[in-house]
C-alpha positions as CSV (number, residue, x, y, z in Angstrom):
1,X,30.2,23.6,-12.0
2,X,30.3,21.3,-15.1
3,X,26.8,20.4,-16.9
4,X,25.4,18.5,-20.1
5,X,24.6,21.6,-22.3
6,X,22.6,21.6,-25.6
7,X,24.1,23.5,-28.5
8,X,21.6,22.8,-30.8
9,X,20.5,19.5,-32.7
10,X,23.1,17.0,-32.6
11,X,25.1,19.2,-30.6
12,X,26.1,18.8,-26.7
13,X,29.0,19.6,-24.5
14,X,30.0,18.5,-20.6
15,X,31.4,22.1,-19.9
16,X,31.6,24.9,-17.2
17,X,28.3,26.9,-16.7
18,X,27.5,28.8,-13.8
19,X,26.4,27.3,-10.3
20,X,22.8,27.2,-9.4
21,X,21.4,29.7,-7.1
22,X,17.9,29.8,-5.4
23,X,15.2,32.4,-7.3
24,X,12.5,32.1,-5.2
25,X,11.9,30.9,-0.9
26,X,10.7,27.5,-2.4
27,X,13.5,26.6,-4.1
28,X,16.2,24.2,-2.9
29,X,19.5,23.3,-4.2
30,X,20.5,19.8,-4.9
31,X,24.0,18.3,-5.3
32,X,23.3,15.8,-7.8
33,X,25.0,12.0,-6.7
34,X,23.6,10.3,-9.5
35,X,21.6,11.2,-12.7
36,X,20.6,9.4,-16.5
37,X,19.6,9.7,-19.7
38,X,16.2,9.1,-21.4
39,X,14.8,8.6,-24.4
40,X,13.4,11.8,-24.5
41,X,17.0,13.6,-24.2
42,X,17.8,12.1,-27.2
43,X,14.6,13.6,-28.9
44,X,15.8,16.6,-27.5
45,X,19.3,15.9,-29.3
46,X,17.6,15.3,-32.7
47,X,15.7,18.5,-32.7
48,X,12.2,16.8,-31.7
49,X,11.3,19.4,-29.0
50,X,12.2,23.0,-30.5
51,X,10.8,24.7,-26.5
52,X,14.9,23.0,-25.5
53,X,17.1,26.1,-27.0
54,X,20.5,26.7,-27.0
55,X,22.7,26.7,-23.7
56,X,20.1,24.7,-21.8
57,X,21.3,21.7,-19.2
58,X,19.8,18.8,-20.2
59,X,18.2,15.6,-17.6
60,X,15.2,15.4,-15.5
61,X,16.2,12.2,-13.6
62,X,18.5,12.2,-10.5
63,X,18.9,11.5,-7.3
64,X,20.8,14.1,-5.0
65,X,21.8,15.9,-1.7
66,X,19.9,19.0,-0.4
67,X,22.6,21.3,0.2
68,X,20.5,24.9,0.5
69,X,17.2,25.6,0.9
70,X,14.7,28.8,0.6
71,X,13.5,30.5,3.6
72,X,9.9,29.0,2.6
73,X,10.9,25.4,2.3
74,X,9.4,23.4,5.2
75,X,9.6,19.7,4.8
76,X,13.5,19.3,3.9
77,X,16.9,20.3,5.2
78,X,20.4,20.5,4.2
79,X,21.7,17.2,4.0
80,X,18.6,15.3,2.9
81,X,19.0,12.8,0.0
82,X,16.2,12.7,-2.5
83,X,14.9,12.1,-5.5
84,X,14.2,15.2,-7.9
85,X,11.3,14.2,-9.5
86,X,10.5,14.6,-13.5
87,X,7.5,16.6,-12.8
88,X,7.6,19.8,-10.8
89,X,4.5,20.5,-8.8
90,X,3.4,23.9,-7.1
91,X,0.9,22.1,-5.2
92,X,-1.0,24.8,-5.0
93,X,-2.8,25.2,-8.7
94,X,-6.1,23.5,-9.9
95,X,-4.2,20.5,-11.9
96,X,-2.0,20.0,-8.8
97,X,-4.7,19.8,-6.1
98,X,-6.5,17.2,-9.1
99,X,-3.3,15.1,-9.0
100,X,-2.5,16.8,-12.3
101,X,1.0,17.9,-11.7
102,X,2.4,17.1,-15.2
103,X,0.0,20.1,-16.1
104,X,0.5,22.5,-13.5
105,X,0.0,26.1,-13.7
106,X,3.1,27.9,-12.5
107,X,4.7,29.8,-13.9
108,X,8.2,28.2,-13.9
109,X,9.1,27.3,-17.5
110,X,5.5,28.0,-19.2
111,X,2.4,27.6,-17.2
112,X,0.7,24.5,-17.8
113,X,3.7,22.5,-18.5
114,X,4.9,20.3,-15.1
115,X,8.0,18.5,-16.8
116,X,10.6,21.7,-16.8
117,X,13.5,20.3,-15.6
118,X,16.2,19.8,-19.0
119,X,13.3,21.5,-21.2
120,X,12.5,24.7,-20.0
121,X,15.0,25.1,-17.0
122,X,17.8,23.7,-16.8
123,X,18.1,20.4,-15.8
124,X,20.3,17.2,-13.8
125,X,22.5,16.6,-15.8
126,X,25.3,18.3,-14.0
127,X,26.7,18.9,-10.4
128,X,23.9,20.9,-8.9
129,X,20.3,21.8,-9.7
130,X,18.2,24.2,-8.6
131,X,14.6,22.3,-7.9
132,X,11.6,24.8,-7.6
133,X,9.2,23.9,-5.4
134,X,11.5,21.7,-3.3
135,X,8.5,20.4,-0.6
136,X,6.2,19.3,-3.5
137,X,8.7,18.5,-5.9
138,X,11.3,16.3,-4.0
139,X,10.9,13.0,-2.2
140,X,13.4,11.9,0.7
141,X,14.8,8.8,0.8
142,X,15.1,6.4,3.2
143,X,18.6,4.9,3.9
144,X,18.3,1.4,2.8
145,X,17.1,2.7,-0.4
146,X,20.1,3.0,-3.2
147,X,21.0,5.7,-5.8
148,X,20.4,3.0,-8.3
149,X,16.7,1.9,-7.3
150,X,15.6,5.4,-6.5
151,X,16.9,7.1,-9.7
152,X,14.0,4.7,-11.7
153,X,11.4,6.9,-9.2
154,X,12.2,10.1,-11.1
155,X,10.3,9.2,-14.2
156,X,10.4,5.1,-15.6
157,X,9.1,3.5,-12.9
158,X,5.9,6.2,-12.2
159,X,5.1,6.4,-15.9
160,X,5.0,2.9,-16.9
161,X,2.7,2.5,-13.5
162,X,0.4,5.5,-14.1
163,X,0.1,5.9,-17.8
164,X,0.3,2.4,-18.5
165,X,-1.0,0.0,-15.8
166,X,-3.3,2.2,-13.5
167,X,-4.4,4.6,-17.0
168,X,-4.8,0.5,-18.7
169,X,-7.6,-0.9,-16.1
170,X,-5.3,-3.2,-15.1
171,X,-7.5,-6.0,-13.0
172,X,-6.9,-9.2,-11.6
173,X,-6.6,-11.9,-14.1
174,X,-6.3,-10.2,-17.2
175,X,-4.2,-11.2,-20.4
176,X,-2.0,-7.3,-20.7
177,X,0.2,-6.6,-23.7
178,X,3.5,-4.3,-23.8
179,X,4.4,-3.4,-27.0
180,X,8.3,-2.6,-26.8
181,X,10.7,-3.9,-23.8
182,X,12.5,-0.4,-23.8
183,X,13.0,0.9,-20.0
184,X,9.5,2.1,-19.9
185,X,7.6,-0.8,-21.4
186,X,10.1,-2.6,-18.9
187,X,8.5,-0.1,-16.1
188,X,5.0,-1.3,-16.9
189,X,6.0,-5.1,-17.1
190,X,7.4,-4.8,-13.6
191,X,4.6,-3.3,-12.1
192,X,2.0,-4.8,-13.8
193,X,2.4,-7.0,-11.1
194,X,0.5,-5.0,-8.1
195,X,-2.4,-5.8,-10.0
196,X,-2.5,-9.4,-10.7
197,X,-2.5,-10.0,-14.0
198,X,-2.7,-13.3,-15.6
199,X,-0.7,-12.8,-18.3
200,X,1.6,-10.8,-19.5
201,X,2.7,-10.6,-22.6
202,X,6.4,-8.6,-23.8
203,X,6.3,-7.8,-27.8
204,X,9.7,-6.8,-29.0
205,X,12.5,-7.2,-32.0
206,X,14.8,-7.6,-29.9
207,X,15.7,-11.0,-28.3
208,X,18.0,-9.5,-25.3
209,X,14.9,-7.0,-24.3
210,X,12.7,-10.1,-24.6
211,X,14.8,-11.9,-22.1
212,X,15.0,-9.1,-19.8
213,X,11.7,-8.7,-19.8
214,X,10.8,-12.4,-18.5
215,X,13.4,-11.2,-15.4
216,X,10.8,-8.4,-14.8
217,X,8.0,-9.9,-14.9
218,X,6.8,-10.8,-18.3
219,X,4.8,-14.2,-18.7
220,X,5.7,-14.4,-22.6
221,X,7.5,-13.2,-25.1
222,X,6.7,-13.0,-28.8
223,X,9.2,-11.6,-31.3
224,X,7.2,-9.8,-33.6
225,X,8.8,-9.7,-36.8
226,X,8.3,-13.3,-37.4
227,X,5.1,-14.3,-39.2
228,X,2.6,-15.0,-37.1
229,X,3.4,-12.9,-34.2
230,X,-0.6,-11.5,-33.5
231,X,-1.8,-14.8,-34.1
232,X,0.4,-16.1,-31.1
233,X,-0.9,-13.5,-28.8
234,X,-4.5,-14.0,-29.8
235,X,-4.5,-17.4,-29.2
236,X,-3.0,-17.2,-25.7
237,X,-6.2,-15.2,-25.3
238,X,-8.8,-17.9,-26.4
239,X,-9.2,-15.5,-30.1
240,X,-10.7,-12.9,-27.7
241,X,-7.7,-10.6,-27.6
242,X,-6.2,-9.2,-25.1
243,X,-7.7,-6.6,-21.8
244,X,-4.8,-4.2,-22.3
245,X,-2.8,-3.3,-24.5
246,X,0.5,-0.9,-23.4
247,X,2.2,1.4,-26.6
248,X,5.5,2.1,-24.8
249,X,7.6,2.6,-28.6
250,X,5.9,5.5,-30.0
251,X,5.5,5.2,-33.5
252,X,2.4,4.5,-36.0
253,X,3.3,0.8,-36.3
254,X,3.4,-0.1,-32.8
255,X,0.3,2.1,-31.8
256,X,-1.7,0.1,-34.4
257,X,-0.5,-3.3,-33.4
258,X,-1.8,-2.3,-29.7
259,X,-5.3,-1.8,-31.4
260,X,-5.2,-5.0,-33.6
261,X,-4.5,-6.7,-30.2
262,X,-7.5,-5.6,-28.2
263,X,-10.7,-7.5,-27.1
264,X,-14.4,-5.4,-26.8
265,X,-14.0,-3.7,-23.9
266,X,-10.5,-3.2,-24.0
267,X,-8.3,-0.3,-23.1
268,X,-5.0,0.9,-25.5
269,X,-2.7,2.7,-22.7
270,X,-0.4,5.0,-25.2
271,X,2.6,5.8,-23.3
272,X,5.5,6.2,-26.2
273,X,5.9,9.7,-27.0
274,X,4.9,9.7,-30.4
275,X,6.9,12.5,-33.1
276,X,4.5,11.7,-36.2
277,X,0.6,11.7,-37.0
278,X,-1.3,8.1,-36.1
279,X,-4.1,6.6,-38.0
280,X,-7.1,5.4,-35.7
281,X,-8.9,3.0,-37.5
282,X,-12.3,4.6,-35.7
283,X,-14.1,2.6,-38.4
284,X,-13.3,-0.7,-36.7
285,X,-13.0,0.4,-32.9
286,X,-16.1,2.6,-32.7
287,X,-18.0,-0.9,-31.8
288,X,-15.7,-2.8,-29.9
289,X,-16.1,-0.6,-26.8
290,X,-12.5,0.2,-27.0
291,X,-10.8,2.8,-24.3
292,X,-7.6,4.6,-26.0
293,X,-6.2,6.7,-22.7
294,X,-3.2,8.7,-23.5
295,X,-0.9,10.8,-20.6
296,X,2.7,12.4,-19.4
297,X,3.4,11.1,-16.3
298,X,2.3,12.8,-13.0
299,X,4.7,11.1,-10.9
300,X,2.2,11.2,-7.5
301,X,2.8,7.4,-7.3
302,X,6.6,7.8,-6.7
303,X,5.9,7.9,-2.7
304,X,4.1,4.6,-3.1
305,X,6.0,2.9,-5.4
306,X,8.9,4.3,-3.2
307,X,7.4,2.9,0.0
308,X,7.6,-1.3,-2.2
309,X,11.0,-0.8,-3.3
310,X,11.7,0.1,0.7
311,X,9.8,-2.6,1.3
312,X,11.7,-4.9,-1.7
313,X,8.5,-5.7,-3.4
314,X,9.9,-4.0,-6.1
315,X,13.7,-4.7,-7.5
316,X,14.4,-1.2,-10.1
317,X,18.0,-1.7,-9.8
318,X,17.4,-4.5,-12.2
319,X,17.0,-1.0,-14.6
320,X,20.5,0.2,-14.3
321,X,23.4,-1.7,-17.4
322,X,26.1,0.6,-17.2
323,X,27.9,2.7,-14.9
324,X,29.8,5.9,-15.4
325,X,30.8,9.1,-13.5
326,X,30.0,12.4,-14.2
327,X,32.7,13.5,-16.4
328,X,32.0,10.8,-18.4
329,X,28.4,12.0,-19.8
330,X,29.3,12.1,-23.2
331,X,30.5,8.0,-22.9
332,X,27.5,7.7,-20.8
333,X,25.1,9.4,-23.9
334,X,27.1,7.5,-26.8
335,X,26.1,4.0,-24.9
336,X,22.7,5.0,-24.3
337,X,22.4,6.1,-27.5
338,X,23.7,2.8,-29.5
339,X,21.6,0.6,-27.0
340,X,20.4,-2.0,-30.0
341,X,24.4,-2.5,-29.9
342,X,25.2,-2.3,-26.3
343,X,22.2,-3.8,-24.6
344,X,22.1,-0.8,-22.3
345,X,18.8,0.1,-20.6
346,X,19.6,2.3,-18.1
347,X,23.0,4.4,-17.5
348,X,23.7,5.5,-13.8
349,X,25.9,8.4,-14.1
350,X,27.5,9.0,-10.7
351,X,29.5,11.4,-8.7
């Protein structure tokens, strides 16, 4: 079959690697219809996670066909469309059975490690996958749900609910600020909605991401490298600041604005994965009553958030810019990665 390999930073190839096979009775195999690319492949690309060595398939998004299963494999057939999670869960371990997946203890890839797939196996990007533990770690679809909607469940959609929103205190009424309109601080935006916030508020550079984020949900939009920018969100707040404040960038500067932003009693919901030290300013937050929450996604909401895009409560097709086929991954990752120039967000890479 023919699969995104890593060679090594800055260095990738679509090429011919041999088809997966099942290793253990709980594995399935998945044709893969459609797959992406996230940020985090392209921290991959620039050498930011050393554990990704050379010859490994990249991707942990997709959406697929079951086309063989393990003799242990209960809950799925050949012929089954689903959605391969990001996070691989045993189900089994102590972190699974705590709704802990992202740390569970298997001992696929390392133990304690749940995201595997394009790190420490190999990953979607390609024709086929092999998906350890295939009840616990795929979801089937329904028909009236698209490639395009469901391949947001993998990973976007489940992080910027879980580590943003539910790990924010999101309530009713509340003034929330994302910090970066990016597919994840989209993610947030979009289903920052379930919990009724008053406000809320998209901080970006970029005008088109601004815009895009009004279609998903946001209230306002403040470009913050004008002048003035956190006095505009402060006074949309009465002074007070506002209840939460959502890092989806991660760098320094973003992750300080988020605490600048804050009222007393407050939470900063850090979802951007961050490559460089941050200084907490624990002088000034120890006595605002400040919550800093921090988290890889578990993906256990995808079933409900699947059940409100069945239901159309939720639109993450909206997600998806550009469209290419397989063979065209390495079009597909020179898009995604000039997005500042090509306005892409997401990149559904199809059979």
């Amino acid at each position: 079959m023919k699969a995104l390999v890593f060679h090594g930073p800055g260095e990738k190839s679509w090429e011919e690697v041999p088809d997966p096979q099942l290793a253990t009775p709980t594995d399935a195999i998945v044709r893969v219809d459609t797959t992406t690319i996230c940020g985090t492949d392209l921290h991959i690309l620039k050498g930011d996670v050393p554990a990704v060595t050379d010859g490994r398939v990249l991707g942990h998004e997709g959406v697929g066909t079951v086309v063989e299963v393990g003799s242990a494999v209960n809950g799925l057939r050949e012929g089954d469309r689903v959605i391969i999670s990001c996070i691989s869960s045993c189900g089994s371990c102590s972190y699974c059975r705590q709704q802990l997946p992202s740390h569970c203890l298997a001992d696929e890839g390392t133990s304690g490690i749940g995201w595997i797939f394009g790190h420490l196996i190999d990953g979607t990007q390609a024709e086929y996958v092999r998906v350890p533990f295939a009840d616990t770690s795929l979801h089937r679809l329904p028909a009236g749900v698209s490639d395009e909607a469901a391949l947001t469940l993998s990973d976007i959609l489940p992080t910027g609910f879980e580590i943003g929103i539910r790990n924010g205190r999101v309530k009713p009424g509340d003034v929330v600020a994302v910090v970066g309109a990016g597919p994840v601080g989209l993610s947030a935006i979009m289903t920052a909605q379930l919990y009724g916030p008053s406000r809320v508020v998209a901080i970006d550079l970029d005008a088109n991401r601004r815009e895009v984020a009004k279609r998903f949900g946001a209230t306002d939009e403040v470009d913050n490298s004008q002048d003035g920018w956190q006095d505009e969100v402060m006074a949309m707040t009465d002074g007070l600041g506002v209840d939460t404040a959502i890092e989806a960038v991660g760098i320094p500067q973003t992750f300080t604005m988020c605490t600048e932003l804050i009222r007393p009693g407050g939470t900063v919901a850090n979802v951007g994965v961050h490559g460089a030290p941050v200084e907490l300013a624990l002088q000034e937050l120890w006595i605002k009553d400040v919550a800093v929450t921090t988290g890889l996604v578990s993906a256990t909401t995808t079933p409900m958030l699947l059940r409100l895009v069945e239901q159309g409560r939720l639109q993450p097709e909206q997600f998806v810019t550009h469209r290419f086929r397989l063979d065209e991954m390495i079009d597909a990752y020179d898009t995604f990665t000039r997005a500042a120039e090509t306005q892409a967000m997401k990149v559904a890479i199809s059979r």
